[in-house]
N, C-alpha and C positions, 0 to 999 in steps of 0.2 A: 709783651706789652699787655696791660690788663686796659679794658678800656669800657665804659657805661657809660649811660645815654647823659647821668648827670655830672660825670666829670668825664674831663680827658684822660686820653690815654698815659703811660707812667711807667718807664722801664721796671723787671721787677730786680730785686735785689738777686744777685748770685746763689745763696740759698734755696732762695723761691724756687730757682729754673732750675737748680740740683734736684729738689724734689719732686717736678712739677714737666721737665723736660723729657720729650723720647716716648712720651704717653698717646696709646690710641685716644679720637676725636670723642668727644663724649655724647652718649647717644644710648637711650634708657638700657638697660640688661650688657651695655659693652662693656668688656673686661678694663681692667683700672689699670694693670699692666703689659706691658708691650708683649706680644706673641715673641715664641720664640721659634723661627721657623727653620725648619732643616729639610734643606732641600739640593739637589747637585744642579738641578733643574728648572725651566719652567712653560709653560704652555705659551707655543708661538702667538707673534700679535701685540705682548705689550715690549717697554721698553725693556723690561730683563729677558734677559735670554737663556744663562748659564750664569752658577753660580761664583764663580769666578770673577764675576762683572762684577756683582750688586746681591745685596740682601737687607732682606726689611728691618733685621734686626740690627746690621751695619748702622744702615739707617738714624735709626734711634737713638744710637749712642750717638753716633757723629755729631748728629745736631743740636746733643744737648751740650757735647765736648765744646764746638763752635761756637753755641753761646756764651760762654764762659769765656774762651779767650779772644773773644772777638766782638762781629757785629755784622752783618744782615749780608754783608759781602763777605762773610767769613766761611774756608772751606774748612771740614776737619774729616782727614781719613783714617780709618784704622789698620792695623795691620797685624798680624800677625806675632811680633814680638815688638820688644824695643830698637830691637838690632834690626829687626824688617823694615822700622820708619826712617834710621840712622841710615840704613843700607839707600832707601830713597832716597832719604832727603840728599846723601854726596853724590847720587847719580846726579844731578844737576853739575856738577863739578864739568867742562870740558875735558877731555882726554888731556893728560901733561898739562892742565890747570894749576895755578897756585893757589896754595890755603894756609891763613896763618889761622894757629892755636892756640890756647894757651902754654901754657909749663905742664897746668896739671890736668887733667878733665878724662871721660870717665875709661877707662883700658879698653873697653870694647872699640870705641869708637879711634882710639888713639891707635890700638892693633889694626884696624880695617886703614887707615893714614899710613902707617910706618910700611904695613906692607906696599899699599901702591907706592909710595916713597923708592923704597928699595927696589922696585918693578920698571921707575918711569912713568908710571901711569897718573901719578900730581907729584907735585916738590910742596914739602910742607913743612914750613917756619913755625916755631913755638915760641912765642913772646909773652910776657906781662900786661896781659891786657890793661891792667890799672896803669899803666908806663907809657903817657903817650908819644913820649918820643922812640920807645923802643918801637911804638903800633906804628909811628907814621913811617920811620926810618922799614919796619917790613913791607907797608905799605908803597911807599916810591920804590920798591924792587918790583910791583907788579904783583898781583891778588888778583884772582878769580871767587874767592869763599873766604870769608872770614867762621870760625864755628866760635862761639859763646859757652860758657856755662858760668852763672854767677848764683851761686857760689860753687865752685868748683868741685868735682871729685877727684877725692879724697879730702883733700886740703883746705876745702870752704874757703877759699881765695875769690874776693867781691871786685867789679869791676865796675862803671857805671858806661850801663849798656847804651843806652841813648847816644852818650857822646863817642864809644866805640862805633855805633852803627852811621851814626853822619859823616864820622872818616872815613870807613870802611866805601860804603854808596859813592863817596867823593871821588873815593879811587877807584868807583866802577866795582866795586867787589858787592855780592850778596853775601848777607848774614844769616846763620843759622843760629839757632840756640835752644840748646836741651835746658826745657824747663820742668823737668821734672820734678828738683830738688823743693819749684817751687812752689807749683803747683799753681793753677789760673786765680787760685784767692790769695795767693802770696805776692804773685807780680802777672803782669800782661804784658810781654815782649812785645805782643805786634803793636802794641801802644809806644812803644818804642821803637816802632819802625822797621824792626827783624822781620824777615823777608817771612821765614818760615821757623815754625817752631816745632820740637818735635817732642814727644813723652814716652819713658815708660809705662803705660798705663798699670803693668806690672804692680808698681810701686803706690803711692798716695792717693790715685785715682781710683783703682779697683780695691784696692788697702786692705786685701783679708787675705792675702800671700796663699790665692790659690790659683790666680789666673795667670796666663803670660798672654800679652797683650802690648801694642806699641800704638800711636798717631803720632801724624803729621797735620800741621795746621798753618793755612795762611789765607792773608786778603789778595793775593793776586790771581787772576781765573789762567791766567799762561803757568805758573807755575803748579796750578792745583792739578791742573791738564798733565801736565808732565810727571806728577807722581801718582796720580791714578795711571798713566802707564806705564810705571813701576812697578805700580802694585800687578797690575794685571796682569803685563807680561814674566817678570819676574814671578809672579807666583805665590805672594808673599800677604796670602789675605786671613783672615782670622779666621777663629770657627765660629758659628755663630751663639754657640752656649758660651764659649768664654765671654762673644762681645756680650752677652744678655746680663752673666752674669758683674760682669765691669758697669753696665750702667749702674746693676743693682748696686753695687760698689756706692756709686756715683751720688746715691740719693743723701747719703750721711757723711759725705766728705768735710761739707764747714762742720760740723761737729766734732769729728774726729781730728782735723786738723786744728781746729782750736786749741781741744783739750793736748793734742798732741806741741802746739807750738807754747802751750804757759807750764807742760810738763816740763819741756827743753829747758826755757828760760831758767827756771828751777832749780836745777839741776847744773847747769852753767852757770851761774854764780856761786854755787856751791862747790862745785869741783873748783873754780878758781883760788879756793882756799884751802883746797886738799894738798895735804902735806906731800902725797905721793903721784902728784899732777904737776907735771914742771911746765905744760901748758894747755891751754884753751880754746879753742879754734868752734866759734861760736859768732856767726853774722850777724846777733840780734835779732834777729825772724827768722822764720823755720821751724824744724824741729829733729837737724842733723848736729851731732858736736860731734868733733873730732878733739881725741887728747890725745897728748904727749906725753908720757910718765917720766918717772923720775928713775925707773930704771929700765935694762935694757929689752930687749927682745921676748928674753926668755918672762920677764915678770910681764906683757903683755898676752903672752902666752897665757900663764898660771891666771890671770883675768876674766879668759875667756872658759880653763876651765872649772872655775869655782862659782861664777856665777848661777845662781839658781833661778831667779825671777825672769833675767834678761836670757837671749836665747844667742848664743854661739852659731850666728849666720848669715850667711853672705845674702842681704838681701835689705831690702830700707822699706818705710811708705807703711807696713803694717800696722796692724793693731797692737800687735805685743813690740815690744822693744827688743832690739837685734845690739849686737857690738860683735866686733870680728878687728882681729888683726890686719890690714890690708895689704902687707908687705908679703902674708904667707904667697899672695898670688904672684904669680912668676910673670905677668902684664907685667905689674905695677915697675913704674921708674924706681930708681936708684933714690931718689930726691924725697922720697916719701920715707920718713923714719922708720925703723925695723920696729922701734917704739909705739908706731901709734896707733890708736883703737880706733874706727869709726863708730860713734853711736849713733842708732836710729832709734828716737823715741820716741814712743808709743804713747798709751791711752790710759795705763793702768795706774793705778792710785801713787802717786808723786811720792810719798813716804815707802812705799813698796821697793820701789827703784831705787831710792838713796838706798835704803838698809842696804840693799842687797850689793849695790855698786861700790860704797863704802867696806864695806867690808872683803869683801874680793879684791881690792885695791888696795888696801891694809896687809891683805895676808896673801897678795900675790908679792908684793913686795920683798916682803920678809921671806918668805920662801926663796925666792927669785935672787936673795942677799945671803944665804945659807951657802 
């Protein structure tokens, strides 16, 4: 909130508090950016004790993460990875809880599911979340977690979360949802009501594909209690140069996401009309496309490796733009074409990325048809 003596105070726009959040108090000769402090330890007497607890630099990001998806009652913690916040956020799960999921969403989080599946340790239903009688009919078998991802991985399958999470609450079920894809300027889950949300920070938040880094974010203080002692006891706390450098991440995110969501756009109407694109898997917002070629495995292959511009990698959210085959991973379901590319685009000159995508696509083809 900005506030002077001659007007009122005045939320500031999500930009603002990207650039402007997680900053020391200002005070003549104090540094403009947040210390980075490394330490295992700390001198008896205040509230930190060990490093494992609590860090200043935690701190910083947290708060500016929290602003963003949230609001004054909002917690946000970091972690360690993606898979550290994931790993959290299902410890709320009951032992032998039920969890329905989608079809498709991300292998990590679906591998950590199938295993306790196959364990006993949850039974977990996979439905269409846009389906709602497939959601209610999972739903009256009994739910302990519903997990979200809209738009989904691999498949950018859209659901509308609001009216998944009223059902889900209805039947007693907590909602989770990886919003990574969409980042807190794309959509606010807890504005929809999702208990808790969780990120890669990996990905669109730190966006320069050199951190690993995960949070966890919600309005409820019982459930923020409960994954702070996840984190703690589990183990699973960040360092605090990755978290320092994730805020730094943090200050040029609308920027990067902009030009990365009018790159997408771009580029998704364009391939809709590419001869060797048999489909489009594009939500409109964002800056993920998934395609289908027009031929098999092997010419998604030859894709990946003639591309020059774009980078052959399993990874999303950066600066430079990634595409990868998603089937090469042995997660991935059966249900995801051998066919399809996931693109993650980037930041770089929009005619850059046709040339190059265009033409790999052209002459993956024809090789792939040889």
């Amino acid at each position: 909130m900005v506030a002077h003596a001659d007007r009122p105070a005045r939320p500031l726009a999500a930009a603002t508090r990207l650039v402007g959040g997680g900053r020391p108090a200002r005070a003549p000769g104090a540094s403009v950016s947040p210390e980075l402090t490394l330490t295992s330890t700390y001198v008896a007497g205040a509230d930190l004790n060990y490093a494992r607890v609590g860090n200043p630099t935690w701190s910083a990001f947290e708060t500016t993460l929290a602003s963003l998806e949230g609001d004054a009652s909002t917690t946000a913690l970091a972690f360690a990875s993606g898979m550290g916040a994931i790993s959290a956020a299902l410890s709320l799960l009951p032992h032998g809880g039920r969890v329905i999921a989608p079809r498709h969403f991300y292998n990590g989080t679906s591998a950590v599911l199938d295993t306790w599946h196959e364990a006993g340790r949850a039974h977990l239903t996979r439905v269409d979340l846009a389906d709602d009688g497939a959601l209610d009919a999972a739903l009256a078998a009994g739910c302990d977690l519903v997990w979200v991802e809209s738009p989904s991985n691999p498949m950018l399958e859209t659901c509308d979360v609001a009216a998944v999470t009223r059902r889900a609450h209805a039947a007693g079920a907590l909602v989770i949802e990886d919003n990574t894809f969409n980042t807190p300027l794309g959509r606010r889950p807890l504005d929809d009501g999702v208990d808790v949300v969780v990120h890669s920070v990996t990905k669109y938040l730190a966006g320069h594909s050199d951190v690993l880094l995960g949070a966890a974010v919600t309005n409820d203080a019982d459930l923020a209690a409960r994954l702070l002692t996840a984190r703690t006891l589990g183990g699973a706390i960040p360092g605090p140069q990755e978290t320092w450098l994730a805020l730094r991440g943090m200050r040029t995110l609308h920027l990067r996401w902009e030009r990365a969501c009018a790159n997408a756009a771009t580029l998704a109407a364009r391939l809709r009309e590419h001869d060797d694109v048999a489909r489009v898997r594009h939500p409109g917002t964002g800056a993920m496309i998934a395609l289908e070629l027009r031929g098999d495995a092997d010419a998604a292959r030859a894709v990946e490796q003639l591309v020059e511009v774009w980078l052959p990698a399993t990874s999303l959210g950066g600066v430079e733009s990634m595409l990868e085959r998603r089937r090469r991973h042995a997660l991935e379901p059966a249900s995801v074409p051998e066919n399809l590319l996931r693109l993650s685009v980037g930041v770089e000159d929009v005619e850059d990325l046709w040339a190059d995508l265009d033409d790999a696509l052209r002459r993956g083809h024809a090789a792939s048809a040889d």
